[in-house]
C-alpha positions in Angstrom: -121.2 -179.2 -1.3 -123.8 -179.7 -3.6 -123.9 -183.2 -4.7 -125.6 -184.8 -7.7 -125.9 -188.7 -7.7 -126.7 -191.1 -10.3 -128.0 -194.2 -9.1 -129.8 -196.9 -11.7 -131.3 -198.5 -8.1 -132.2 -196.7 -5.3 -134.2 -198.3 -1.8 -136.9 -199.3 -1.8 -134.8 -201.3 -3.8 -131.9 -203.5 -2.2 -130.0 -201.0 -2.8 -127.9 -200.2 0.6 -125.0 -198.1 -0.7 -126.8 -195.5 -2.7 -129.4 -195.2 -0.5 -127.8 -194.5 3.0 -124.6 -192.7 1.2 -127.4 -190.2 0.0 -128.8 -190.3 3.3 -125.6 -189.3 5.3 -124.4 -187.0 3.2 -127.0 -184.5 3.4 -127.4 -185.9 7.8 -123.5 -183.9 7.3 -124.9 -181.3 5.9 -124.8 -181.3 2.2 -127.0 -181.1 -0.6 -127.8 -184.0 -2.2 -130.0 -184.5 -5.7 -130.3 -188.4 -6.7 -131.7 -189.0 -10.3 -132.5 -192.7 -10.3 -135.2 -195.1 -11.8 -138.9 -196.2 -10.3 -138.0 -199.5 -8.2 -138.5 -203.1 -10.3 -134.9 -204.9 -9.0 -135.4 -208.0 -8.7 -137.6 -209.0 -10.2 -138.1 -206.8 -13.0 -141.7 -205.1 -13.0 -142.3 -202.1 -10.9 -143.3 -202.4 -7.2 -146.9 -202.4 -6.3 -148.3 -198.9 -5.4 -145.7 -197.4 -7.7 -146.8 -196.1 -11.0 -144.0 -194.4 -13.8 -144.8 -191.1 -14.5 -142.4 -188.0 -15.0 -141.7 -184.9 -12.5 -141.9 -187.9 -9.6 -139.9 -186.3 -6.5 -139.8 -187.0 -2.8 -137.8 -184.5 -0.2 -136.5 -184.5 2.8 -134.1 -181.8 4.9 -131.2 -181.4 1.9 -131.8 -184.2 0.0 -133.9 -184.9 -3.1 -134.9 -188.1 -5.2 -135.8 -187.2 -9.1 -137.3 -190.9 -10.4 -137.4 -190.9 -13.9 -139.2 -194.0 -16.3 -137.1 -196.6 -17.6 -138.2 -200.2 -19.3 -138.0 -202.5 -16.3 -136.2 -205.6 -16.5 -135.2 -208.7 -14.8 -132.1 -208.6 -16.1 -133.2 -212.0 -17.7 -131.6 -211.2 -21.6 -128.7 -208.6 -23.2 -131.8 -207.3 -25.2 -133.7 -206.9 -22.2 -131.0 -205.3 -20.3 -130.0 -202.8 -23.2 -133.7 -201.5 -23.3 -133.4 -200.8 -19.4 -129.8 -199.3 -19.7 -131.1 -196.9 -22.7 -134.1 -196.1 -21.3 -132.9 -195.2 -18.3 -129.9 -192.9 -19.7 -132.3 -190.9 -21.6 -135.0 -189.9 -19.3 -132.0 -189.2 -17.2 -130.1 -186.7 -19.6 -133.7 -185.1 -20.4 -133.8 -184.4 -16.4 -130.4 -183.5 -15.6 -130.0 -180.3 -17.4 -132.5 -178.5 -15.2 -132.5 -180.9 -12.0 -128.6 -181.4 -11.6 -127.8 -177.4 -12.6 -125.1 -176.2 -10.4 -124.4 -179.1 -8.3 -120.4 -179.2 -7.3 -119.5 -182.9 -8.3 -121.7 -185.7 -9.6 -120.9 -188.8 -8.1 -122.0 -192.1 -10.1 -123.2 -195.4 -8.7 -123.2 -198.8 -9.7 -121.2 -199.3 -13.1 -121.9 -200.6 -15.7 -125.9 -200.8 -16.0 -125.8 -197.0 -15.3 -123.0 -196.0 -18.1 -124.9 -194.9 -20.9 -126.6 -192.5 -18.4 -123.8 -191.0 -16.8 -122.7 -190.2 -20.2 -125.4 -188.7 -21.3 -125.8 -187.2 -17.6 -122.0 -185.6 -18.6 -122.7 -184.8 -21.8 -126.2 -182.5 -20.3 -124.1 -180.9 -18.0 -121.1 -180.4 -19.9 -117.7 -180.8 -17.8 -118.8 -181.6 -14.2 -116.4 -183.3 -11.9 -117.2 -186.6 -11.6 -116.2 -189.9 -9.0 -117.3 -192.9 -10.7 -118.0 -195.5 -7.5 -117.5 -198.9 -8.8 -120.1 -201.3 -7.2 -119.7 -204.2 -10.2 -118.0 -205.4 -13.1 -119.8 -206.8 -16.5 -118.7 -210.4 -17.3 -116.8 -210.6 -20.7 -119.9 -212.4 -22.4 -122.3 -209.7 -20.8 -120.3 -206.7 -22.4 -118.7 -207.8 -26.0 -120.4 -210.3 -28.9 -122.5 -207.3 -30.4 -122.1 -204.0 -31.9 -124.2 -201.9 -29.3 -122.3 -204.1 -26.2 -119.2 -203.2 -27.7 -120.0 -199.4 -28.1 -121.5 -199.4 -24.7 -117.7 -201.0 -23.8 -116.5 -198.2 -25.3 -118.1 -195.3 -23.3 -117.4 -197.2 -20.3 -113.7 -197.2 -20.7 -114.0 -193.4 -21.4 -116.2 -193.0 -18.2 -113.0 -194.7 -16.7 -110.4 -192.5 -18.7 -112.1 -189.5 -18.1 -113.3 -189.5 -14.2 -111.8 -187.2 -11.9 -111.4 -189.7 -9.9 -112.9 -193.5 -9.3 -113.4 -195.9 -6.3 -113.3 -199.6 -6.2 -114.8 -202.0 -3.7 -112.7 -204.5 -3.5 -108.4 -204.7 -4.1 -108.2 -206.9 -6.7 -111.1 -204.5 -8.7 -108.7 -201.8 -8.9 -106.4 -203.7 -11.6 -109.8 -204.5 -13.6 -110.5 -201.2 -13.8 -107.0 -199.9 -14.7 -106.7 -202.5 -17.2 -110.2 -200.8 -18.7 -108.9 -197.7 -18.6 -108.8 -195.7 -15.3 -105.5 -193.8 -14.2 -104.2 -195.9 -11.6 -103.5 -192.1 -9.5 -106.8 -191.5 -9.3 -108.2 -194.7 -8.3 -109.1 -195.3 -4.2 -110.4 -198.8 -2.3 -113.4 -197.5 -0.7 -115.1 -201.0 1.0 -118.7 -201.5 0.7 -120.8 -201.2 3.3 -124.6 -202.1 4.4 -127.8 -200.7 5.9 -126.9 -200.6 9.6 -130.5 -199.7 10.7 -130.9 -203.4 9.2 -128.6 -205.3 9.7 -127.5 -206.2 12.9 -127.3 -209.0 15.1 -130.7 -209.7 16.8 -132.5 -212.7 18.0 -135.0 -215.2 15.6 -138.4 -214.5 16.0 -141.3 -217.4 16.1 -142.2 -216.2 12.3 -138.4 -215.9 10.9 -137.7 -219.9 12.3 -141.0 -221.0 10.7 -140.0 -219.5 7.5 -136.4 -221.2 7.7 -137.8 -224.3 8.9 -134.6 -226.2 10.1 -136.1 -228.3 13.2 -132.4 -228.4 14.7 -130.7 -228.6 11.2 -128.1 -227.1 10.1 -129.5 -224.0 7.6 -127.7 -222.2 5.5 -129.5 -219.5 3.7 -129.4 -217.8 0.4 -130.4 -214.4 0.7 -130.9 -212.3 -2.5 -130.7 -212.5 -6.2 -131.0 -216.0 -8.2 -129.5 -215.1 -11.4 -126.3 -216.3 -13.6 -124.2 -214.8 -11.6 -124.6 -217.0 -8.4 -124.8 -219.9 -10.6 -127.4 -221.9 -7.6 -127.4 -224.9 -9.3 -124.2 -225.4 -7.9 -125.8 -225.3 -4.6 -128.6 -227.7 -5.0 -126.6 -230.3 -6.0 -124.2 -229.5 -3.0 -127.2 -230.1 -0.4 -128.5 -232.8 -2.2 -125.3 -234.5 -1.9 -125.8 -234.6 1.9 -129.3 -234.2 1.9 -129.3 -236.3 5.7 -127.1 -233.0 7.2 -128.6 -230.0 6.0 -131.2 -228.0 4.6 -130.3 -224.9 1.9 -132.7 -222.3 2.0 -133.4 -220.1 -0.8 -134.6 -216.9 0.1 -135.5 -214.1 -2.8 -136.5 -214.3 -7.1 -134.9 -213.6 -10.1 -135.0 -214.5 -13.8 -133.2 -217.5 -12.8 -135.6 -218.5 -10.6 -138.0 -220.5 -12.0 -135.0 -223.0 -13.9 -133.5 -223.6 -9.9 -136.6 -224.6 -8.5 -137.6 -227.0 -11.6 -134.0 -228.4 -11.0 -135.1 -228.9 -7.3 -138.4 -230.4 -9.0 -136.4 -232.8 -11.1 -134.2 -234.0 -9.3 -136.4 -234.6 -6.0 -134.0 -232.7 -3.7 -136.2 -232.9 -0.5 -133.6 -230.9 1.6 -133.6 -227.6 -0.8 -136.4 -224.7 -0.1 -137.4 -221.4 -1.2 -138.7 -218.1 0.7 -140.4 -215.6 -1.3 -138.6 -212.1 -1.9 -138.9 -210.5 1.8 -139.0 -206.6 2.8 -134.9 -205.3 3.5 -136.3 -204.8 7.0 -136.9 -208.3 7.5 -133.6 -209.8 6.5 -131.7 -209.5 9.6 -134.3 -211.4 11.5 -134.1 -214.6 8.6 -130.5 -214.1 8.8 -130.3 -215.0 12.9 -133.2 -217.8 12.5 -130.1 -219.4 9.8 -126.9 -220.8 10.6 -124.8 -220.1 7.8 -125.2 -217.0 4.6 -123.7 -218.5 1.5 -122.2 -216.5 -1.0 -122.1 -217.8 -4.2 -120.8 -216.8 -7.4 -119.6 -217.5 -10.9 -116.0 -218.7 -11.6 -115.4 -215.4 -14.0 -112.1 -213.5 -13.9 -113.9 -210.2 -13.9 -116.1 -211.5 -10.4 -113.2 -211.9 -8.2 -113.2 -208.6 -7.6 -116.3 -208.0 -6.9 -117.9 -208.2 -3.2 -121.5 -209.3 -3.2 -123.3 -206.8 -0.5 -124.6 -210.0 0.9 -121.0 -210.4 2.6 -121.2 -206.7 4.2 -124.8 -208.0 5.5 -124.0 -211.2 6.6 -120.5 -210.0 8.9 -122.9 -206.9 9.9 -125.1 -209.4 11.7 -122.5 -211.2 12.9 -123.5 -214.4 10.6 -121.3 -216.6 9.4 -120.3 -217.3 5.9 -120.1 -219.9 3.6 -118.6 -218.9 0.2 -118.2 -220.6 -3.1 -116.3 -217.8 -4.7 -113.2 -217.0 -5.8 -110.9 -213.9 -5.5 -111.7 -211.0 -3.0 -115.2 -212.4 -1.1 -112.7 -215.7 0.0 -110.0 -213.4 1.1 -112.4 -211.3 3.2 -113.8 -214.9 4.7 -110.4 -216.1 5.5 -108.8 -213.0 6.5 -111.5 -212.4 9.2 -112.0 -216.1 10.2 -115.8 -215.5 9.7 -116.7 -218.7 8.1 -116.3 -221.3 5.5 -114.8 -221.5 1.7 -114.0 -223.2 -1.2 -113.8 -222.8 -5.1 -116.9 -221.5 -7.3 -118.8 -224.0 -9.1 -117.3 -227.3 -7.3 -120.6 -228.5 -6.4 -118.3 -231.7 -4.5 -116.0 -228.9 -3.0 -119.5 -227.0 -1.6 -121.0 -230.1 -0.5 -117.6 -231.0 1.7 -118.1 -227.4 3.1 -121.8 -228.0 3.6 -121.5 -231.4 5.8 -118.5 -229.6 7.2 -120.2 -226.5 8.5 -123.7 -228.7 9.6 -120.5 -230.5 12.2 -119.4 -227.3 13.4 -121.0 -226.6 17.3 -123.0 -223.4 18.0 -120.3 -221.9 19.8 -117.7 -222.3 17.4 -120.2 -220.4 15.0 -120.8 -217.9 17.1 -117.1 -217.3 17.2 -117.1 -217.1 13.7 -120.1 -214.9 13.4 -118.2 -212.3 16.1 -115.6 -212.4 14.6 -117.1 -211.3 10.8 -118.6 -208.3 12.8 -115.7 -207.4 14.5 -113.9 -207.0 10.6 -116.8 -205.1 9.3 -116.8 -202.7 12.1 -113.5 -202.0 11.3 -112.6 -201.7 7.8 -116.6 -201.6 6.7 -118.4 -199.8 8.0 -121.1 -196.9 7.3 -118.7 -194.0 8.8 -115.4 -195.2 7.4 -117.2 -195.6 3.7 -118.9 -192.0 3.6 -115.3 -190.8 5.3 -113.6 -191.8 2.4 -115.8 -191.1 -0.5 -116.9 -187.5 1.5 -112.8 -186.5 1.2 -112.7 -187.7 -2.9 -116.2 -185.7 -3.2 -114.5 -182.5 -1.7 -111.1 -183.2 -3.4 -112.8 -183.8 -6.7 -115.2 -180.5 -6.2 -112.0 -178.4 -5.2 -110.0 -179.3 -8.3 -107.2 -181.4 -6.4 -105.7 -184.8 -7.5 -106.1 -186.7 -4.4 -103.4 -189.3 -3.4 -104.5 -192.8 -4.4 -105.5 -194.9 -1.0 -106.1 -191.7 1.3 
């Protein structure tokens, strides 16, 4: 097949699903054309050595990357986010016409921030089949309260109403999106998945326990964004609750980045510190010189089903979890016996899971970590993923209303 993708990140970006879907699609022997933006996520200005220009390609044996200039943001206002989201969507509809001509099926990533673009992108190349892949959800506040956040509402629920066909991450993400729109026959769980090359289990090196600090400690680690969403206040008040157990390590930026660490300022939380953003590749070595991943997120109806990726990462290196969270992320945890839970934003609740976990012996979390790979390799992983979305790709391309689930 020939596959077009639209992606608003891509790696170098953190960015794992896009990427190595991409990736293994054309390793199987398709071809693949990503459109996607120059890489600023996180933290909201480009990368150093990249500069924006148009007609930016890279190749590779079947696959190629079109990056097209967009107004970078940190995701740290609606105004701010708007600019990136209509930036992006129009150098992407002034590319597509000629970049995406004749592809078979165009398969979107990462809903919402890339809606207006794959509009557009359908609009340009007039009626293409499409497979909308779900990665996240907005929050109500994030996608109503304005006119341009309510017409931008709009064209997602006729992204939804119109797709060929549209896969969800989690379970419970499949009501959200039928509610918005979708036709539940044409919807299909497809679970997230992570960079493999990555993340795996490995042993600490001397520079990963330095960074983490710990001095036998119990750590548990943040890895990834700070922003609203994961709500990390909750956290530092958590570990400073039992400040004489445990040490919370912060590793990543943001735009709510500089707020947590003046809260860790203000309120003298000794046991609270932060890692600058780190490479992808060096994740999985932070992750082993940690005891626990927490995943955090807000108490928001439309959040519960949504997975972080940090989960995927964290069972892929056979890590286990701590999560304040609510809906699907807490299932997974439970279901797999891979960790530690309790209720979003119950800074008490996280704190009793906190000087919990810092009592639990290194064998027993080792258990736990084994036992989060051992789900991932079996209902997560890189192979099953592209499986499924591969067979909606070719069902999609061929005109045929796939059963919902296969």
């Amino acid at each position: 097949m020939r596959i077009g993708i639209l992606s608003y990140h891509f790696p170098p970006e953190p960015a794992f699903v896009p990427g190595s879907l991409a990736e293994e699609l054309a390793a199987r022997g398709h071809e693949v054309r990503v459109v996607t933006g120059f890489p600023h996520h996180p933290g909201g200005r480009i990368y150093p050595g990249w500069r924006q220009h148009w007609r930016y390609e890279t190749h590779s044996e079947r696959l190629t990357v079109r990056r097209v200039p967009r107004y970078p943001t940190a995701d740290s206002s609606a105004a701010a986010r708007l600019a990136g989201h209509v930036s992006f969507a129009s150098a992407a509809a002034l590319t597509a016409r000629r970049f995406l001509a004749g592809i078979d099926v165009l398969h979107v990533c990462q809903l919402p921030a890339v809606t207006l673009a794959a509009a557009a992108l359908r609009r340009a190349l007039g009626r293409v089949p499409t497979v909308l892949h779900v990665q996240d959800l907005w929050p109500r506040e994030e996608s109503t309260g304005d006119l341009v956040g309510s017409r931008t509402a709009a064209a997602l629920r006729r992204l939804y109403a119109e797709a060929d066909a549209v896969a969800v991450t989690a379970p419970s993400m499949r009501d959200l999106v039928v509610g918005a729109g979708a036709d539940p026959a044409r919807v299909h769980l497809v679970l997230n998945w992570t960079d493999e090359r990555i993340f795996r289990p490995s042993r600490p090196s001397p520079t990963a326990r330095r960074l983490v600090g710990g001095d036998g400690r119990c750590v548990v680690m943040h890895a990834g964004t700070m922003g609203p969403r994961q709500r990390l206040e909750t956290a530092v008040h958590a570990a400073a609750a039992v400040a004489d157990r445990m040490d919370l390590v912060l590793v990543g930026s943001g735009a709510e980045e500089p707020r947590i660490r003046a809260l860790v300022t203000g309120w003298n939380v000794p046991n609270v510190r932060f890692v600058e953003r780190r490479s992808p590749v060096e994740m999985a070595d932070l992750y082993a010189a940690a005891d626990y991943q927490l995943v955090a997120s807000r108490d928001l109806p439309e959040l519960r089903g949504v997975v972080p990726t940090k989960l995927q990462a964290a069972f892929s290196c056979a890590a286990p979890v701590v999560a304040s969270a609510a809906g699907d992320t807490v299932t997974m945890v439970e279901r797999a016996r891979a960790g530690l839970s309790c209720p979003p934003e119950d800074w008490s609740a996280l704190a009793d899971r906190f000087w919990l976990a810092a009592t639990i012996p290194a064998d027993a979390r080792a258990e736990m970590g084994r036992r989060g790979r051992a789900a991932y390799q079996r209902h997560m992983s890189l192979r099953a993923g592209v499986d499924r979305i591969e067979r909606i790709l070719s069902d999609v391309a061929a005109g045929q209303a796939s059963a919902p689930g296969r």
